[in-house]
C-alpha positions, 0 to 999 in steps of 0.5 A: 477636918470631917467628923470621923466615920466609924467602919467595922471591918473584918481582918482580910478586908482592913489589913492594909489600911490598919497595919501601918496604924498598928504599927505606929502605935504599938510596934514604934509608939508602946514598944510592943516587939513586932513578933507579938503584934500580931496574933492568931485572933486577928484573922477572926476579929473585927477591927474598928476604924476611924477614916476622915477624908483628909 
């Protein structure tokens, strides 16, 4: 496996490629209810990503 890259991303830019992860985690995984998953701060928040190529 390649050694993870870091990204920084701002929300409009990570979106599709963090939701799915999000929703994994918190919405299956931890139970979260979907309608507080999101929240306001998103759009203005930085996300951090780990992406290897496989």
């Amino acid at each position: 496996m390649d050694e993870p890259r870091i990204c920084i991303a701002d929300w409009h830019e990570a979106r599709d490629k963090v939701m799915p992860v999000r929703e994994t985690v918190f919405v299956q995984e931890q139970g979260v209810p979907p309608e507080i998953e999101l929240d306001e701060a998103d759009p203005t928040c930085r996300h951090a990503m780990a992406i290897t190529r496989d």
